[in-house]
C-alpha positions in Angstrom: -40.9 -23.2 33.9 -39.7 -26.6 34.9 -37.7 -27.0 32.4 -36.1 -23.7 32.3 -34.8 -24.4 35.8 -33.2 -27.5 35.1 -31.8 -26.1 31.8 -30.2 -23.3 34.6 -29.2 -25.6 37.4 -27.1 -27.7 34.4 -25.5 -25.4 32.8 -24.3 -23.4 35.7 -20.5 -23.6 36.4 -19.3 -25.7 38.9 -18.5 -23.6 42.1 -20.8 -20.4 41.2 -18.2 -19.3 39.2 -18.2 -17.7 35.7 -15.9 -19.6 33.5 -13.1 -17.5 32.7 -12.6 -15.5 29.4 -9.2 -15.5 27.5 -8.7 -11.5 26.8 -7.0 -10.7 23.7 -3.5 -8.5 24.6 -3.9 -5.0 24.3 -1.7 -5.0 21.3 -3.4 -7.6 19.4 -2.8 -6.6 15.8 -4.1 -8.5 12.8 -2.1 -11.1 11.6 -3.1 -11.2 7.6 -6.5 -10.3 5.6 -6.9 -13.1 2.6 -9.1 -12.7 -0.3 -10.5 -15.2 -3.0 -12.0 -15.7 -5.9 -12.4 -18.1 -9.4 -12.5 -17.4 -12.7 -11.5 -13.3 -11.9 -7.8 -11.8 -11.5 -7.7 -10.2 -8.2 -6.1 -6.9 -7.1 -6.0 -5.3 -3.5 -5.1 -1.0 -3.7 -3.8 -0.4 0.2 -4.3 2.9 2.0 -1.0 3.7 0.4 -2.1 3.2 -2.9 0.3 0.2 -2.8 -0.9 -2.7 -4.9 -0.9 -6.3 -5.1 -2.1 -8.2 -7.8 -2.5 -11.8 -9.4 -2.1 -11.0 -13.0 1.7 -9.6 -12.6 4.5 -8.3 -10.5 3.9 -4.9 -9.6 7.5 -5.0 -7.8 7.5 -1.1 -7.1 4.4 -0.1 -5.5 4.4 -3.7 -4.1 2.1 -3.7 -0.8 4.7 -4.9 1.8 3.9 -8.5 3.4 1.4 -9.6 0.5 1.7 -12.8 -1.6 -0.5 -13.7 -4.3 -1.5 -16.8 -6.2 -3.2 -18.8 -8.8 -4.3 -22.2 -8.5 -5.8 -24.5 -11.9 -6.1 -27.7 -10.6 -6.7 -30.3 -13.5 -8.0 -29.6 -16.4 -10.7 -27.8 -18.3 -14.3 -29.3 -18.6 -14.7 -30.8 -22.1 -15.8 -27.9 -24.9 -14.4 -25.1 -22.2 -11.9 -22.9 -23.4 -10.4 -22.6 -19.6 -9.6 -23.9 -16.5 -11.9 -23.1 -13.4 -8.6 -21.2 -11.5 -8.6 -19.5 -8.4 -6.8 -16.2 -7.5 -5.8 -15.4 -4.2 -4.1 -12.5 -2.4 -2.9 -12.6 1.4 -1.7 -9.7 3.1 -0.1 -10.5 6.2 0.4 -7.5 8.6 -2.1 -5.3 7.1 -1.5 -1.3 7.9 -4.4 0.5 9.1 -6.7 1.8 6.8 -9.2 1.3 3.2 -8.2 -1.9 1.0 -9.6 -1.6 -2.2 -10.4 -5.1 -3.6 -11.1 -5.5 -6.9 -12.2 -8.5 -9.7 -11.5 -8.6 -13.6 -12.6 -11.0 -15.8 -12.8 -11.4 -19.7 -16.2 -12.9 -19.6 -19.0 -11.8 -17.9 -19.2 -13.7 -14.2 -21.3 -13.9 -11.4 -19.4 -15.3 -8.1 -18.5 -15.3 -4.2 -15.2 -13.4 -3.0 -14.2 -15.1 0.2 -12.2 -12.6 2.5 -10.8 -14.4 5.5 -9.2 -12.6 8.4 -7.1 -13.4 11.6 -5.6 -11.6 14.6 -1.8 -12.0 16.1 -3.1 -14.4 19.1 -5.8 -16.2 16.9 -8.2 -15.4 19.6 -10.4 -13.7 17.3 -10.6 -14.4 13.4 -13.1 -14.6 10.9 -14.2 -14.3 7.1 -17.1 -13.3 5.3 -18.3 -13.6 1.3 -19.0 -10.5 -0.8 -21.2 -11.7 -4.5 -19.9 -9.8 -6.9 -21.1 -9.5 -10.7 -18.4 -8.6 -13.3 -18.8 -7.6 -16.9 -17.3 -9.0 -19.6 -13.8 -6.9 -19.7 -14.8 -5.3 -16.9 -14.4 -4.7 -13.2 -16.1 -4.6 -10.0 -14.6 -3.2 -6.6 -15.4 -3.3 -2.6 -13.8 -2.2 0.2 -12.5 -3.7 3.4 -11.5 -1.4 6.0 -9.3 -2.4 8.3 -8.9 -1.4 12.0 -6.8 -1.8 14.9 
């Protein structure tokens, strides 16, 4: 009981006072939605049925704002056939609505999409991992609903 008094009396602000809270504007949109992944291609299907994908240029039907990517940093390991890559896909200014992500791969794969997220003020931004399993020339979807 001691103890939780003294735990009270330091942690209590200075003055009585609650420290104050930074409020997000009314209007605070979100800023971009990112997903991630290696060794898959990577495609996002908007609530438009817009599309944004790593493994071509879907110039019409684009989804407006996105940018996608593929990094292979050095080399493969010795007796692979590939390099470990990873695929990413931003969307900055995301619409309202269902985002259909989904993976591809050749071979079958077991890994971690990363899906990172961030609001207009960066008062309030996040991420999350989704484990997937792909089969070999298949491909596995989720959603990611976004709100205002």
């Amino acid at each position: 009981m001691l103890g939780y008094a003294a735990w009270k009396g330091l942690t209590k602000p200075p003055g009585g006072h609650a420290p104050a809270r930074r409020a997000a504007p009314a209007n605070d949109s979100l800023s971009f939605v990112s997903v991630a992944g290696e060794g898959v291609d990577l495609e996002i299907i908007g609530p438009t049925g817009a599309r944004a994908m790593t493994t071509g240029s879907a110039a019409e039907g684009r989804i407006p704002g996105s940018e996608t990517s593929v990094d292979c940093p050095g080399f493969t390991d010795p007796g692979a056939k590939e390099a470990a890559c990873t695929a990413s896909i931003t969307v900055n200014t995301p619409a309202p609505g269902d985002y259909t992500v989904i993976a591809r791969s050749p071979t079958p794969r077991a890994l971690t999409v990363n899906v990172g997220w961030s609001t207009v003020s960066q008062l309030k931004r996040g991420g999350f991992d989704v484990r997937l399993q792909v089969a070999g020339g298949g491909a596995t979807a989720f959603a990611v609903v976004v709100a205002r």
